[in-house]
Each structure stands twice: as C-alpha cells, then as structure tokens.
C-alpha positions as CSV (number, residue, x, y, z in Angstrom):
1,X,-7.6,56.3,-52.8
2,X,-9.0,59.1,-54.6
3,X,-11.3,58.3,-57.5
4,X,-12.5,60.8,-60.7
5,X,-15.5,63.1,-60.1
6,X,-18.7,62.6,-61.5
7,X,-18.6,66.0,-63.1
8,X,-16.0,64.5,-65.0
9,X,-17.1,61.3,-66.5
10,X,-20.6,63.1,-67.6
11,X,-18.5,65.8,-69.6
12,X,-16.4,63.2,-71.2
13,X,-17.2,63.2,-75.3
14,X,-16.0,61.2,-78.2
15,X,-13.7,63.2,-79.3
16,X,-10.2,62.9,-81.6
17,X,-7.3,65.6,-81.7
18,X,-5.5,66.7,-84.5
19,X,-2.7,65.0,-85.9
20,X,-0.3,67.7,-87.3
21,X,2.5,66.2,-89.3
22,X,5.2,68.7,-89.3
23,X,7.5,67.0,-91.6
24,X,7.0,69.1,-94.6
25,X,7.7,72.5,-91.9
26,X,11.1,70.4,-90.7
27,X,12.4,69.5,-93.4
28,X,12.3,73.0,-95.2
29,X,15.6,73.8,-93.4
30,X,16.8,77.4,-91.7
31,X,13.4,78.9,-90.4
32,X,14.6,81.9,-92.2
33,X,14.7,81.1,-95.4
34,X,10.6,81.7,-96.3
35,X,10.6,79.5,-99.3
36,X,8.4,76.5,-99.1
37,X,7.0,77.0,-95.6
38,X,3.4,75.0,-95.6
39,X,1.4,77.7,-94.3
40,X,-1.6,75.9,-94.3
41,X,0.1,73.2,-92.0
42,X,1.0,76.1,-90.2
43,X,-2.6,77.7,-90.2
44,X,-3.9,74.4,-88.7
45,X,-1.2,74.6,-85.6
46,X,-2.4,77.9,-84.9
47,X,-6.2,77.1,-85.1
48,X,-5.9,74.0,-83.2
49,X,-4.0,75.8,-80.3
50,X,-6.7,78.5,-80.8
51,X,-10.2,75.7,-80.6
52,X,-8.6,73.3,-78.9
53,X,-5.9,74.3,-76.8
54,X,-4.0,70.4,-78.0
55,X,-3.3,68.8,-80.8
56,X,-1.2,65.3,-81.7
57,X,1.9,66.2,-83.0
58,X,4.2,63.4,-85.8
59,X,7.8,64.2,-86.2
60,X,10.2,62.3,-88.7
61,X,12.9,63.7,-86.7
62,X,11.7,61.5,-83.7
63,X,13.5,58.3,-82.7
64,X,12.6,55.5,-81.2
65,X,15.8,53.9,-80.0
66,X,16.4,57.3,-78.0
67,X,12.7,56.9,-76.4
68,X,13.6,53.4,-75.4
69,X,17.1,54.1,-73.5
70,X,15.3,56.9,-71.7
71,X,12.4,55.2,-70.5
72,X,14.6,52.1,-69.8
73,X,16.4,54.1,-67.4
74,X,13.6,55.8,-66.0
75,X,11.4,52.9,-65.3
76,X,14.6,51.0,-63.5
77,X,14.8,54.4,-61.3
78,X,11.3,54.3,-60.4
79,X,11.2,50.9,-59.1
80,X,14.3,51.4,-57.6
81,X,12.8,54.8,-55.6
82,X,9.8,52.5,-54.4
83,X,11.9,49.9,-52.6
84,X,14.2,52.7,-51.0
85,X,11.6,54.8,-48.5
86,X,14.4,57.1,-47.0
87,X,14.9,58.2,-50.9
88,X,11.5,59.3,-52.1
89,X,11.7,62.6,-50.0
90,X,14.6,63.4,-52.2
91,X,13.5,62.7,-55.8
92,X,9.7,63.6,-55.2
93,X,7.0,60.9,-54.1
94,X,3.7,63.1,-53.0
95,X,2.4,61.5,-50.2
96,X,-1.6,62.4,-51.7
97,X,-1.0,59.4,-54.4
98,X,1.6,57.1,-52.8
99,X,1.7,54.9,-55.7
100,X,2.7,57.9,-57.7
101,X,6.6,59.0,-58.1
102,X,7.7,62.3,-59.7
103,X,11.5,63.2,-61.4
104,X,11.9,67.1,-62.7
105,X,15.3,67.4,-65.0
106,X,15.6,71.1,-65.4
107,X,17.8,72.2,-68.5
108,X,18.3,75.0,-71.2
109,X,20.4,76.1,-73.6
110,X,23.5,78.4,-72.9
111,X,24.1,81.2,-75.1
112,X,26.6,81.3,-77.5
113,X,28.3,84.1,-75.8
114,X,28.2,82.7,-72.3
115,X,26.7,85.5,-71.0
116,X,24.9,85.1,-67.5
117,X,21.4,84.3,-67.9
118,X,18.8,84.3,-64.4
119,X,17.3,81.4,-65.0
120,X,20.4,78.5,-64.6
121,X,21.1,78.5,-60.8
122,X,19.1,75.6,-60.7
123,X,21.3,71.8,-60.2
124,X,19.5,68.5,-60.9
125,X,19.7,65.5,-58.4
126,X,21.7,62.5,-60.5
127,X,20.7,59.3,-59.1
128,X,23.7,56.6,-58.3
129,X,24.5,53.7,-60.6
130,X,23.1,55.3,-63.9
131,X,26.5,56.6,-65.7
132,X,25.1,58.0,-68.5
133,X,21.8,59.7,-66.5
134,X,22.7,63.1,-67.8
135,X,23.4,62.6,-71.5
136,X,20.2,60.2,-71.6
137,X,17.8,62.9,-69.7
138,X,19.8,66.2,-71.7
139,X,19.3,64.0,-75.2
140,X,15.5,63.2,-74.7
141,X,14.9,66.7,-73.2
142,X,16.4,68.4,-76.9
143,X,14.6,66.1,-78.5
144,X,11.1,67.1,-77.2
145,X,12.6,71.0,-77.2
146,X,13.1,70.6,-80.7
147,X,9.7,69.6,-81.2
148,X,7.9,72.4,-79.3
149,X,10.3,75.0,-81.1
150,X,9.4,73.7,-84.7
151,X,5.1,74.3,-83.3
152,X,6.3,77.7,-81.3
153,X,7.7,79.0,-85.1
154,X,4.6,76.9,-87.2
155,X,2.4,78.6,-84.5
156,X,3.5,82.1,-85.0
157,X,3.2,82.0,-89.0
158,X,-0.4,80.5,-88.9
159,X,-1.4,83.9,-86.5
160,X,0.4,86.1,-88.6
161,X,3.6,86.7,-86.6
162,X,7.2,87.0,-87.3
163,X,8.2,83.5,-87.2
164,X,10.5,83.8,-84.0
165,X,7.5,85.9,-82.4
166,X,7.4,83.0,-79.6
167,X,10.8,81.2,-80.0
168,X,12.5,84.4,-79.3
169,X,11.1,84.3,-75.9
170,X,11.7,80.5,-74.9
171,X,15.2,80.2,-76.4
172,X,17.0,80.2,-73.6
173,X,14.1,79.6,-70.8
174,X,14.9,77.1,-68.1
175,X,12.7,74.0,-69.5
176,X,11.3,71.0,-67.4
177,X,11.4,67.4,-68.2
178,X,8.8,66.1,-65.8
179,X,8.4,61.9,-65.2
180,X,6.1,60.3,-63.8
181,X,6.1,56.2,-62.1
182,X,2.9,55.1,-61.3
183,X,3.0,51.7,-60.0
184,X,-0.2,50.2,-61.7
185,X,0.6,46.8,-59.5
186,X,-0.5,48.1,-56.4
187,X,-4.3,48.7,-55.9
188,X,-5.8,50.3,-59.0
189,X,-9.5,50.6,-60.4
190,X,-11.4,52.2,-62.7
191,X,-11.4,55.6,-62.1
192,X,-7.9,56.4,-59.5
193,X,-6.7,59.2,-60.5
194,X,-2.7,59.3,-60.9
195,X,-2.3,63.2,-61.4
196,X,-5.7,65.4,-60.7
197,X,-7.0,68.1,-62.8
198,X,-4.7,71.0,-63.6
199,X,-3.8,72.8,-66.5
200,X,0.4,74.1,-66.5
201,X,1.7,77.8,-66.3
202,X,4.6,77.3,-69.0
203,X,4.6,78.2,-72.8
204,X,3.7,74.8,-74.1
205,X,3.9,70.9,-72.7
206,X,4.9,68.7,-74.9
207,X,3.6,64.9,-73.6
208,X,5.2,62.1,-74.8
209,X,3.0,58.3,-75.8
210,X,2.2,55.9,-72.9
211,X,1.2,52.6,-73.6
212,X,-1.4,52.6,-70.3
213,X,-2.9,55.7,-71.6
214,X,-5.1,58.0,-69.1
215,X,-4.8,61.1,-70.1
216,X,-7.8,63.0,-70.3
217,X,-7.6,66.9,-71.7
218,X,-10.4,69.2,-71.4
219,X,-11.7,71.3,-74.3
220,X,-12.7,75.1,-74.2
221,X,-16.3,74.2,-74.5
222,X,-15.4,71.9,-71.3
223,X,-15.5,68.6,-72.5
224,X,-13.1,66.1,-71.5
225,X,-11.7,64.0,-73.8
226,X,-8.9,60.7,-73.5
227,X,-6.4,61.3,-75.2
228,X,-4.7,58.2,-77.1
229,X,-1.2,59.1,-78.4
230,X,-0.5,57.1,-82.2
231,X,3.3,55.8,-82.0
232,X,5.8,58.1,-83.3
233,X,3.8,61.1,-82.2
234,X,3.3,63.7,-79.1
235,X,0.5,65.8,-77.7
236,X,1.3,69.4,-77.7
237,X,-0.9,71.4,-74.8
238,X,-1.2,75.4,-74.4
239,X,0.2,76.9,-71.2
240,X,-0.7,80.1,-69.4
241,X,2.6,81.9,-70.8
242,X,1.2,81.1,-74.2
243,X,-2.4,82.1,-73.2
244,X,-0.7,85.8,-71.8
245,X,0.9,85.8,-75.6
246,X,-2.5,86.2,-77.2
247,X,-4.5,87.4,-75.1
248,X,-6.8,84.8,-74.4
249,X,-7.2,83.7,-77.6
250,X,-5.4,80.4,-76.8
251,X,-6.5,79.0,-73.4
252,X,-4.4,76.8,-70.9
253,X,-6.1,73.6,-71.0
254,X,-7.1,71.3,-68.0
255,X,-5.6,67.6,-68.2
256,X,-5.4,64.9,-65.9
257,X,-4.6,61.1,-65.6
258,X,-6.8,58.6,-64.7
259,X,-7.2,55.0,-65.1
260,X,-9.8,53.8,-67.7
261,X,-11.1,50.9,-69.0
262,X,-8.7,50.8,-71.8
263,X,-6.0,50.9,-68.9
264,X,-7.7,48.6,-67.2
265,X,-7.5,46.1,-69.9
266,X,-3.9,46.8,-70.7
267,X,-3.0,46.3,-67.2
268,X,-4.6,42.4,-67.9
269,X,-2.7,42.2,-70.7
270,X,0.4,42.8,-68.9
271,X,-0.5,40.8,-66.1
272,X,-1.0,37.6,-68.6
273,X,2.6,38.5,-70.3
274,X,4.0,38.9,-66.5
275,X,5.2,42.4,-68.4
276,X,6.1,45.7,-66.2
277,X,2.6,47.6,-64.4
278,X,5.1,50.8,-64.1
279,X,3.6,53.4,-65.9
280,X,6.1,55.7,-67.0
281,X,5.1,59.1,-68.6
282,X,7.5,62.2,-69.9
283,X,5.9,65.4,-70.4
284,X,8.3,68.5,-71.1
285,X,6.8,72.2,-69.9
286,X,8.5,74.7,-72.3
287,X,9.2,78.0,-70.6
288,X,9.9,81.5,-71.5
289,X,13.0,83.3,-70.0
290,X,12.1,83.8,-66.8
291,X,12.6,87.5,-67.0
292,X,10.9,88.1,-70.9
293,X,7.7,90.1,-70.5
294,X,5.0,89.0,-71.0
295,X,2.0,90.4,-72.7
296,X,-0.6,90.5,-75.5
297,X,1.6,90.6,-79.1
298,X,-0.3,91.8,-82.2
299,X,-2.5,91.5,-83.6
300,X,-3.9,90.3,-80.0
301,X,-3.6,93.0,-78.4
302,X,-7.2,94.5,-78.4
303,X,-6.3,97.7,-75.6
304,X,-9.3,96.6,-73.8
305,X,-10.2,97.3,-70.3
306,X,-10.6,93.5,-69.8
307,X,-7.6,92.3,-71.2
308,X,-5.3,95.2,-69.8
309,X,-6.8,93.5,-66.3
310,X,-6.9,90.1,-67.7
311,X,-3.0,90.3,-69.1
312,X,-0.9,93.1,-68.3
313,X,2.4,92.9,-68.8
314,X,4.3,91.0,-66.5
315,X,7.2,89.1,-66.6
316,X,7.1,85.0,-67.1
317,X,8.3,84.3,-63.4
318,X,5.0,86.4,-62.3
319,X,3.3,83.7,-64.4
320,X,4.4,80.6,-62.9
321,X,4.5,81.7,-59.4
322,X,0.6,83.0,-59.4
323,X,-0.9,79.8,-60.9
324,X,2.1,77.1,-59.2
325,X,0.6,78.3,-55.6
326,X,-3.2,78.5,-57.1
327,X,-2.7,75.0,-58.7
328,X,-0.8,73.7,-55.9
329,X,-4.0,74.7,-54.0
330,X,-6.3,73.4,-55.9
331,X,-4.8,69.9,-57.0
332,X,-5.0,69.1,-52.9
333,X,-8.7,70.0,-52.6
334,X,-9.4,67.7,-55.6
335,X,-7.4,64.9,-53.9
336,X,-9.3,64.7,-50.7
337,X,-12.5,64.3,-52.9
338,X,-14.5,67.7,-53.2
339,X,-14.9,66.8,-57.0
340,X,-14.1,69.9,-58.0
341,X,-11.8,70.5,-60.8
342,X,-9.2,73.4,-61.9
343,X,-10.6,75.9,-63.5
C-alpha cells in the first residue's frame, strides 16, 4: 500500500480557494450580447487561474437530482466491477491501487453541419443492465461542459480576450468524463494515496464534490492544500492546453487524492450508519480540438527566446501525448514509494 510522501505533508498550508459564483455571468444570456457582463467576476476567474491555477466554482444552473442518478449508477457499477475480476481489465482497474477502479466516458458535441471532425472515432464501453447508462453519463458530462465553457468565456474577458478566444478552440474537442471507485472498506489509513500526484494535459478539469474529500491541489508557490468542495459547487483546475494558451502565465497544477483525517472520520461515520465506503469521484478534462494549434494568444505572447522554446506552436494532440507518457511515467515511480512528486 502506498502511503503520501513526507515532502508532501510538510508543504501542506491552510489554505482556502476561491469561490466564484457565476450566476450573475449565466444568467446574462447569449455570450454575445456585451451588456451586463460582470467583468470584475470575470477579472477574478482570470486572476485565480493566473495565482492559483483553481478555484471553487457555484452554478445556479447545477442540479442535484441529475448528480444523484449519476452517481447512483456509477457507484452500483463500481461495486459491481469489484465482485467480477474477469471485468476489471475491460473497464480499467490499475493494478498499482487495487482498491481503486477507473470509468472514461468520452463525448463531444457534433457540428451542426455534420461535417467530419478527427477527434470522434473513439466508442465508449456501455456496461449490461444499466438501460439508461448513456443518457445518464451524456447528461452529467453537458452539465459539467456547460460549466467549464461559461469559465473558458469569463476567463477570456478577465485577460482581455475576445470572449470565444478559448471556447472557440474546445467546442467541438473530444471531452472526458473520468470516475473514480475507491473502495474505502478495504484496508485504508491515514495517508493511502487513491490517485498519486499529477497535474492533467487538457484545457481545464472540472471536479465534481465528494463527501470523503482527499483532494489535495498544489499551488504555484508549491504548497499543497485539501481541497473541501461546498455543495452545489465544483473545482475548476488549469491544464497544460490552457498553460500553452498564455504562455505560462497560467500553470497546470499538481493534484492528488489521499486519505486524511477528515476522511478518516467520515469513513467512522459511515461505518456507524452502516452507509456505502465507495468513494465515488467525477472529474471532467475539457479538451481542445485535437487538431487546433496551440500557442501563446495575445497579449501573452512575449516573442521571447524562452517561450518560443517553452510553447511553440503545436497542435493540442502534441500536448496530451508529451505529458500522458511523461505522467504515465512518473505516477508509477511515485507509486512504488520514491516520494517524489510531478513536477
């Protein structure tokens, strides 16, 4: 069982993100139309992205009877997947955390026009006896897009960029809705990691609340912080797409999960109640088009010998092939207990 580093736990600071409310951005209407947008709402998206690389994000739009048929399903699927061995291959079990099960849904949107887009050879695995799987996964999926798309467009008007500057570029990427099922039954303490230290090579990730909590996000100056997700709300993180985008001046952050105290605790709660020990997480990774170039946008773009070295232009595939085999790499050296962490 792998356990957090001690690097780690003397970084960690008390700390508190951001809440953005984005209501007053939402409920303005066509992102066209520029009357009414709260640009200071908008300046604080954009400078929390920029200091922080996260913020909490609250959405009137969000509902909760949606989250509760989605994770009702998922957690049945996940304790489904652990009793059926000759399964886990197939829906994504990695052996370094056995009590640890992963789902991917890949979806996008499909252009108006139906014209052929790169990105959408890609077919999910449906698991038997869930008949509405797809409409449940597609409908919480759009929900968490809408989210990031609302930031994406609140982002770009706090840096002083056309307002689809960013959605432009993920409108029609293929998008991930990640899940994880940890089994907090099994052997658990203080300190097991459930997913090491990485930070993601999308646009944005979008992480939905988890009543275990354990998730831990590191900050440019490189404290780590837990991260404890108010209902109703999200955590937005920057990505490496979105880092290429301005040139630095937003950084991917480093997150992982690991059990606390507080989980601890909860996990005695539940245990008294004789309630569920799955922890069930849903984190969507935002991507740009696959083929959209990449590269510093103004006023980012400083023509400097570092940067052009740093970020040339590339297109987003470049992006998440690089830093899926670098983090790939690196996640399994944490895992058999270097301490190190992903830089």
């Amino acid at each position: 069982m792998a356990s957090s580093s001690s690097s780690s736990r003397k970084s960690e600071v008390e700390f508190s993100l951001p809440v953005i409310d984005i209501s007053s951005y939402v409920s303005r209407g066509s992102s066209r139309d520029p009357r009414g947008i709260p640009v200071s709402d908008c300046k604080l998206v954009s400078r929390s992205l920029k200091e922080f690389g996260a913020f909490i994000v609250k959405d009137i739009r969000w509902s909760l009877p949606d989250y509760d048929i989605f994770h009702e399903d998922i957690e049945t699927f996940f304790k489904s997947l652990s009793n059926t061995p000759h399964l886990q291959k197939q829906f994504g079990v990695p052996e370094e955390v056995p009590m640890t099960s992963v789902y991917f849904w890949k979806f996008a949107r499909r252009p108006e026009n139906n014209a052929p887009v790169k990105d959408y050879g890609v077919s999910n695995v449906t698991p038997c006896g869930f008949p509405d799987w797809n409409p449940t996964m597609d409908n919480w999926s759009f929900n968490m897009l809408g989210i990031a798309c609302m930031v994406a467009e609140m982002a770009a008007i706090g840096f002083g960029l056309p307002v689809d500057a960013f959605t432009s570029r993920i409108h029609y990427g293929l998008h991930t809705l990640a899940t994880i099922g940890s089994n907090l039954g099994k052997d658990v303490q203080e300190g097991t990691i459930l997913q090491a230290c990485h930070h993601n090579f999308n646009f944005l990730t979008i992480h939905g609340r988890n009543k275990f909590h354990g998730l831990h996000i590191w900050l440019r100056n490189a404290a780590r912080v837990e991260v404890k997700i108010p209902v109703g709300c999200f955590v937005i993180q920057a990505g490496k797409q979105l880092e290429w985008l301005t040139g630095g001046a937003c950084l991917a952050t480093n997150h992982d999960i690991v059990v606390t105290k507080t989980t601890m605790d909860v996990i005695n709660k539940m245990k008294e109640r004789d309630c569920s020990l799955w922890r069930v997480s849903s984190s969507l990774y935002v991507h740009a088009l696959s083929d959209a170039i990449l590269k510093p946008l103004e006023p980012f773009d400083k023509h400097t010998v570092k940067m052009a070295n740093d970020y040339p232009p590339v297109p987003a595939e470049y992006v998440v092939r690089e830093y899926a085999e670098m983090r790939h790499a690196m996640q399994k050296k944490i895992l058999e207990g270097d301490g190190s962490s992903v830089s």
